[in-house]
N, C-alpha and C positions, 0 to 999 in steps of 0.2 A: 178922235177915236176911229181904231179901222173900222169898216163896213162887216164886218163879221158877224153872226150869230153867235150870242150868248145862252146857256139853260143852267140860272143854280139853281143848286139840290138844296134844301134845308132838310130840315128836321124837328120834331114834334112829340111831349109828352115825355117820351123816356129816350137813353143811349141805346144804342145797338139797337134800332129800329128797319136798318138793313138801307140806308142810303147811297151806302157804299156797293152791296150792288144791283141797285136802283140804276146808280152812275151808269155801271159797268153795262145793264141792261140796256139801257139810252142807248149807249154806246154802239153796244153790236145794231141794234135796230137802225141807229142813222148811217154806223157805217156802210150793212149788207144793204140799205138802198143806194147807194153808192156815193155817200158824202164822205169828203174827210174829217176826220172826228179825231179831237185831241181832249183828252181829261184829265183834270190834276184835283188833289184832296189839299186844303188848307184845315190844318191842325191849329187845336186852340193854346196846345202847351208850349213852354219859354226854352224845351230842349230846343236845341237845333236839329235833330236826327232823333230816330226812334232808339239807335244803336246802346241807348245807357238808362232805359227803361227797361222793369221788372217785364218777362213776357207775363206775370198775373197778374201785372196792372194793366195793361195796357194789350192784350195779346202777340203774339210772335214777330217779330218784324220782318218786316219782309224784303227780303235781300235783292238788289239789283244789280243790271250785267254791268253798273258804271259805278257801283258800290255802293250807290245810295241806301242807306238802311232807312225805311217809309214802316206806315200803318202797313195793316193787311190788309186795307182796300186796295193799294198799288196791286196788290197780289192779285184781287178780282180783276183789276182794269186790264191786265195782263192774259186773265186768262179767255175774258167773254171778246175781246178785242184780239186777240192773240197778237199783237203786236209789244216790245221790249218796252219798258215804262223806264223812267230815270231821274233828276234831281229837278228837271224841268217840271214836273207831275208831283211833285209832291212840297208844301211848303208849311213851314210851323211860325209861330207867332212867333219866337226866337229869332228865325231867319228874317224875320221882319224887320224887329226893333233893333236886331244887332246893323243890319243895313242901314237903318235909317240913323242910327247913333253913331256908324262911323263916319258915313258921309258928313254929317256935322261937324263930327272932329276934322275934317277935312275941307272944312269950308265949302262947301257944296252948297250951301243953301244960303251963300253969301249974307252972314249976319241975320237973317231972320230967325225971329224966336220960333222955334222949331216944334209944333202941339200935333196931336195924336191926327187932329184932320185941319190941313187935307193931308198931311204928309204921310202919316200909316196907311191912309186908302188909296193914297196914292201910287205906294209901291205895292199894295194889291195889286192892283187895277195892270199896274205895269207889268208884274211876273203873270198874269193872266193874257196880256194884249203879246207878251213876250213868247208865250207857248205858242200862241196862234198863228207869231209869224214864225217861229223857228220851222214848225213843222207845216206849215201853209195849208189849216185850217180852216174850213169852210164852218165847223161851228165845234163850240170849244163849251165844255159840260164841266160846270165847278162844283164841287161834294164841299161844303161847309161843316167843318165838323161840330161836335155834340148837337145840343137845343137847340132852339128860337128862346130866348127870355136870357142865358147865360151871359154874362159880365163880358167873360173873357172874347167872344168870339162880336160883338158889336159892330169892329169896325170892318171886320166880311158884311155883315150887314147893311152898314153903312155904304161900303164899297160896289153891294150888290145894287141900292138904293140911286146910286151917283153914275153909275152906267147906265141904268135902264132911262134915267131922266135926261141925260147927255144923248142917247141912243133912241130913241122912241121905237119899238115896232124891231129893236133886234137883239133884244131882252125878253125871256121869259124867266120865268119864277117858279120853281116847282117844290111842294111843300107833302115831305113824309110821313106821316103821323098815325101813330098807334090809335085804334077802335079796340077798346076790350070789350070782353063778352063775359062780367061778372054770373060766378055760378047761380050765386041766389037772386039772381033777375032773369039769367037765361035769353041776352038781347044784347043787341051789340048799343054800346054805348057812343054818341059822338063830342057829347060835353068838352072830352080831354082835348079833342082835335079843333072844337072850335076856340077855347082857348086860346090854344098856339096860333090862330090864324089870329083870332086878337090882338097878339103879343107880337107877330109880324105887321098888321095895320098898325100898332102905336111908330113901329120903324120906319113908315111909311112905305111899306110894301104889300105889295094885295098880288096873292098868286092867283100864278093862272092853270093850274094843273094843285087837285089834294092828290097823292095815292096815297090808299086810307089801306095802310097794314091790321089785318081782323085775323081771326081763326076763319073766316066762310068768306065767300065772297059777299059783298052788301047787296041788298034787295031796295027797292027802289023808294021806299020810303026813308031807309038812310041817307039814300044820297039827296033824295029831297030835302032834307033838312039840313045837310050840310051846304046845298045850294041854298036853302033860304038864308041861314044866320053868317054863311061866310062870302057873301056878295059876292055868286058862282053862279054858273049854268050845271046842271045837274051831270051833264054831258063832260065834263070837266074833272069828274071826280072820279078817277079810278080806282078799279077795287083791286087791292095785292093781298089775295087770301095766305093761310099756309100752305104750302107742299110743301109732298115728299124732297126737290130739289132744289135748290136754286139757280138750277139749269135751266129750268122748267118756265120760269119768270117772265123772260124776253118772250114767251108765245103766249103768257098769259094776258102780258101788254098788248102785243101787237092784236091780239083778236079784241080787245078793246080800240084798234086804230089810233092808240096813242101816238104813236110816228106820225101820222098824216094830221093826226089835229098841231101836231108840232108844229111839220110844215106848213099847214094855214097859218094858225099864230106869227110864225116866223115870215112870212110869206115867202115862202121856196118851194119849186117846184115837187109835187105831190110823187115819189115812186115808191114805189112795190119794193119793200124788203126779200133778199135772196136766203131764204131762212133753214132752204133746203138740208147742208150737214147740221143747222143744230138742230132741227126737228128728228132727224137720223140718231145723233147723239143721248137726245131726250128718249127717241125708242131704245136706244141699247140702256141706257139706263135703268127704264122702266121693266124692261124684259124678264122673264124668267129666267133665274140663274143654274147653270147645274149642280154647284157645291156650294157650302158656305167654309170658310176658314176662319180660322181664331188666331191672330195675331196680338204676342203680347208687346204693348209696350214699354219699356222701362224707363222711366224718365223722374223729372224730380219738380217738376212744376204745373202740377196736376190741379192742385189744391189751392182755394182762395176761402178760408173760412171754414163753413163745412159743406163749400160744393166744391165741385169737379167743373174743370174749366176744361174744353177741347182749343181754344181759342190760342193757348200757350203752346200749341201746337199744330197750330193752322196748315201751314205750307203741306206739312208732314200727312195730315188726315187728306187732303184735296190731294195728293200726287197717290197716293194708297188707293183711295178712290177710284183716280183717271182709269190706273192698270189695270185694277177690276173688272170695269166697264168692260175693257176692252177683251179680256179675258172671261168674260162670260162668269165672274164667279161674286157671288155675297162674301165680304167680308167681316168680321167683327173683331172689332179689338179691346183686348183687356188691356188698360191701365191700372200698372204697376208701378205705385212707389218703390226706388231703389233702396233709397232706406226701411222700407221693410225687408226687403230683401236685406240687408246689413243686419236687421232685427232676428226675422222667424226665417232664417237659411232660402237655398236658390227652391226648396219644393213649394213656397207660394207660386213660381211659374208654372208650375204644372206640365202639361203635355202638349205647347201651342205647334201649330202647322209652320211657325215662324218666329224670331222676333227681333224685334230694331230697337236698338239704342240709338236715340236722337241726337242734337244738340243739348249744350249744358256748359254750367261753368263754375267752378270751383272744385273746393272737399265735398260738402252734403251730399252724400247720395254716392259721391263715387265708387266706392268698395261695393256697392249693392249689382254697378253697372258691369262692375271688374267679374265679378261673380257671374252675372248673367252671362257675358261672354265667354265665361269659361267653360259654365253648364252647355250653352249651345254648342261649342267647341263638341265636349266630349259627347252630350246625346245625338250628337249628327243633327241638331237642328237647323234650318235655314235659318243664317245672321247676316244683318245687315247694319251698318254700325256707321253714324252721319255725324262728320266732324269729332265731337269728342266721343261717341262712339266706337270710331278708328282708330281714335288713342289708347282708349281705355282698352280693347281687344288685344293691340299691343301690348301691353302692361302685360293683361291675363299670358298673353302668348309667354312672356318673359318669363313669370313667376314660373306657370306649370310645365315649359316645356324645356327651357333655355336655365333652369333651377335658381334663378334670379330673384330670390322671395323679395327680395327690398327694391324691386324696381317698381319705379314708380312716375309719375310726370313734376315737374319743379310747379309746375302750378299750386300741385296740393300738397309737397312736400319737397323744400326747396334745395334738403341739402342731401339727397338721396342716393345711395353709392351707385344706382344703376339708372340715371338719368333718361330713360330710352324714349321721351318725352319732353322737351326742352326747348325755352325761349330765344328764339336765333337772334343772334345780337343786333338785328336791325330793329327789334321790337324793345330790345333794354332800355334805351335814349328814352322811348317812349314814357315805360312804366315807372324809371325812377324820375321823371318830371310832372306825373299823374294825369297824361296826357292819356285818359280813355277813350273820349269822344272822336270818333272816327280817322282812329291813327291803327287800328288791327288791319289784318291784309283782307282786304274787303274786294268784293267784283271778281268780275270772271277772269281766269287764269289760264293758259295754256297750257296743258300736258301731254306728252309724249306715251300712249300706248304700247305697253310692250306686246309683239306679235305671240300667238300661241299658249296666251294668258285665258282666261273666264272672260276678265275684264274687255280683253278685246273683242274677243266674240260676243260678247254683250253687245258693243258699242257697233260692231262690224252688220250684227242684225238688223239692226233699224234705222232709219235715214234720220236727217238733221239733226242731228246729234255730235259728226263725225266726219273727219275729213280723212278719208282714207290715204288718197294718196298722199297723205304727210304724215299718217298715223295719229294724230294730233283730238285730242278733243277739249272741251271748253267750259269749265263748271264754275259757279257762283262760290265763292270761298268768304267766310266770317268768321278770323281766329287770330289765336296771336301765338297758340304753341305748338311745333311741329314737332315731327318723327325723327331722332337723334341719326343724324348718318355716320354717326361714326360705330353707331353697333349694326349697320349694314349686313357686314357679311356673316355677324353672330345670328342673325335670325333667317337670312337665306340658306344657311349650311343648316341650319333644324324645321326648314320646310317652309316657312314663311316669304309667300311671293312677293315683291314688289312690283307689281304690272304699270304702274304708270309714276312719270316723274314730270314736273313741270319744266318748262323751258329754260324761264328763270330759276336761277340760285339750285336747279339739280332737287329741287324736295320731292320728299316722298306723299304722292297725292293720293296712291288707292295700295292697299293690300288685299292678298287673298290667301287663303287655302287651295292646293292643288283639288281639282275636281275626283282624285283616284282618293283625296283621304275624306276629302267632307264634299257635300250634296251642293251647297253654297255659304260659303263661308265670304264674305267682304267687306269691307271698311273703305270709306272713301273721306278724304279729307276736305273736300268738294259737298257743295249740298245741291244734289242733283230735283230734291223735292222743291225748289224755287224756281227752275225750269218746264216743270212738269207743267201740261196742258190740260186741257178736257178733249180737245182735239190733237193731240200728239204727247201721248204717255210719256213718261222716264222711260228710256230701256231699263234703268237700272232695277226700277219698281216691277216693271213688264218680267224680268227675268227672274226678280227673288218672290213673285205672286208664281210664277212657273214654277219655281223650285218646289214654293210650298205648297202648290195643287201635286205633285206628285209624294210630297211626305204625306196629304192627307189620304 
């Protein structure tokens, strides 16, 4: 095994305990003291990729610059690290067994009877030792996904178990877990969390780090007790209360000196985190804002039962966010069912300062989306319209302007006289062998900017974004049906811009409205909200949060 530093993440008591960005937190704190820092999340499910999970099972997937469809913790790692994340950082149990099963069929394991260990934790162990060299990592942070106690995820356990004992002193263990504060007690409880550390001692692992997720920070007889029953030093157990951000996180660790208890643990040289822009970023955050905006959104995967899930739409809430920030202004967004809209007509939108049509896929909901961008179209509302957003705008464009009523996309209706939405024959091969899993055009794309567009002067405003001198810019794409070019000049002769086309195959990547008939009108076939930062906004978001600060 290399000499490397190792730190896994577990988890404790319940899912979505925030491990994920716990990681991403680690991360910035070891990277800004200036170590190299690489992070990758092992998923307990048998997909291979996120790419063909419900976003309300599982939240939004989050699209990479090398097309890897990951969890939305890749998205955190991404953002607290601002560095591109890809297939290396992200691995499912799937990807495991399918590895390990072909290699057998392949005589690799030269006759031996082939069982779960050492051979499953072995290729653990290997895509973990594999990150560290690819990117020459001085220490490499593993997010273990769900519980401690669960079936599926074991042989990360196990694998965690077989490095630290192979490794002595270049292993840590770091264990998440939920503290509730039951109302009719009024105290924070540690029962649930010593458990989990239980249920990690039976795997023969004893951490060396709790952060004990509560409503408050813990007061010192919590942590006492979690140092007496889960064989800690009390110094050992940090406290991750709530906040307002989870920006906010990495400065509530570091003034606990969690980094530097790392580096003792780890025994590496002890430095001073450079925490300078994000304690900046945590103030624009925190700041007084001068407006608030209402932003609606029309989407169709809101609902898991009878809550409201923001999660199905991760990327999309975090890049809305960035802009804000940086725009000085509160936003609020109302979530709209499109098929309510199909139901009680486009006046459930009411009067928003903006509104986006996100990703999506199928019939459900569509006509609800068609609608909304039609109503934005004529009330001059700022539209912003993400993959089939852009489609579906199209459509609207078709019916009411181009008198197209039966135009429609082959998606939702396959055999529709005005196709202006259509599967490009390099995706047919695909769909009639049911080839879903990561055969759509996925990763970042090249397009050509057309000069004297919205579009370009979006992209022309703000850096890394945009290559000027080749006109050229670079968005994250997950689709499989594009913009028909053969009604091209039917919707450029009735006002319909097309500002940007990619390199390859000539597609149509963004549309717009001229700025002399609507305020911001665009559609982008590109999902610019995967890119978006905390410290380097979207333009795209930057310029349609401007639009809407001047309709309010």
């Amino acid at each position: 095994m290399s000499r490397g530093k190792y730190i896994f993440v577990s988890g404790g008591v319940i899912s979505g305990i925030g491990k994920g960005i716990t990681t991403a937190s680690l991360g910035l704190l070891l990277k800004s003291a200036g170590y190299k820092v690489a992070t990758i999340k092992f998923e307990n499910y048998l997909n291979i990729d996120a790419g063909t999970i419900n976003p309300i099972e599982h939240g939004d997937p989050f699209l990479c610059e090398d097309g890897t469809e990951a969890d939305m913790d890749i998205g955190s790692y991404e953002k607290f690290l601002h560095e591109d994340m890809g297939r290396d950082n992200f691995v499912t149990m799937g990807q495991i067994y399918k590895t390990v099963i072909e290699r057998e069929r392949r005589f690799e394991y030269q006759g031996e009877d082939v069982e779960a260990i050492p051979y499953i934790t072995n290729e653990i162990i290997d895509r973990i030792q594999s990150l560290a060299k690819k990117r020459q990592a001085e220490i490499v942070i593993i997010e273990l996904g769900g519980t401690a106690g669960e079936y599926q995820n074991v042989f990360y356990y196990e694998a965690s178990r077989i490095m630290t004992l192979k490794n002595p002193g270049d292993v840590i263990h770091i264990h998440v877990s939920y503290v509730p504060t039951p109302n009719h007690l009024g105290e924070p409880k540690t029962k649930p969390s010593q458990l989990s550390v239980r249920t990690l001692n039976s795997m023969g692992i004893q951490p060396d780090f709790i952060i004990a997720r509560s409503e408050k920070l813990l007061d010192k007889r919590r942590k006492d007790r979690f140092a007496l029953f889960c064989n800690m030093h009390p110094e050992d157990i940090i406290s991750n209360p709530d906040l307002p951000s989870v920006y906010e996180i990495p400065l509530v660790l570091h003034d606990q000196a969690l980094e530097q208890k790392i580096f003792k643990k780890l025994s590496l040289t002890q430095k001073e985190p450079d925490l300078k822009k994000w304690s900046d970023l945590v103030e624009k955050i925190k700041s007084k804002k001068s407006k608030t905006l209402e932003l609606a959104i029309i989407g169709k995967y809101f609902g898991t039962g009878d809550y409201q899930l923001r999660d199905s739409y991760a990327a999309l809430f975090d890049a809305i966010d960035h802009a804000s920030w940086e725009l000085g202004v509160n936003v609020k967004t109302k979530w709209i069912d499109a098929e309510k809209i199909e139901k009680d007509g486009t006046g459930t939108i009411g009067n928003p300062c903006g509104i986006i049509v996100p990703i999506g896929w199928g019939e459900r909901g569509a006509e609800g989306m068609v609608k909304a961008a039609s109503y934005a179209r004529e009330k001059k509302i700022p539209y912003l319209g993400l993959c089939y957003g852009m489609q579906l705008a199209v459509i609207a464009f078709a019916r009411d302007i181009l008198g197209w009523k039966d135009a429609n996309t082959t998606e939702n209706v396959r055999e529709t006289k005005y196709p202006v939405i259509h599967l490009i024959p390099s995706q047919k091969t695909h769909m009639e062998n049911r080839a879903y899993g990561g055969t759509m055009r996925l990763g970042s794309w090249d397009a050509v900017v057309k000069k004297g567009t919205m579009a370009y002067s979006i992209y022309d405003k703000y850096n890394g974004f945009f290559d000027k001198n080749k006109g050229l810019t670079c968005e994250r794409h997950r689709h499989r049906y594009e913009f028909n070019n053969k009604y091209s000049k039917d919707f450029e002769d009735k006002g319909l811009v097309i500002s940007a086309r990619s390199t390859v195959e000539n597609l149509c990547e963004i549309i717009e409205l001229s700025q002399s008939d609507h305020p911001f009108y665009l559609g982008t076939q590109g999902h610019p909200e995967y890119k978006s930062r905390p410290l380097n906004p979207h333009p795209i978001f930057l310029a349609f949060i401007e639009a809407c600060k001047k309709r309010e």
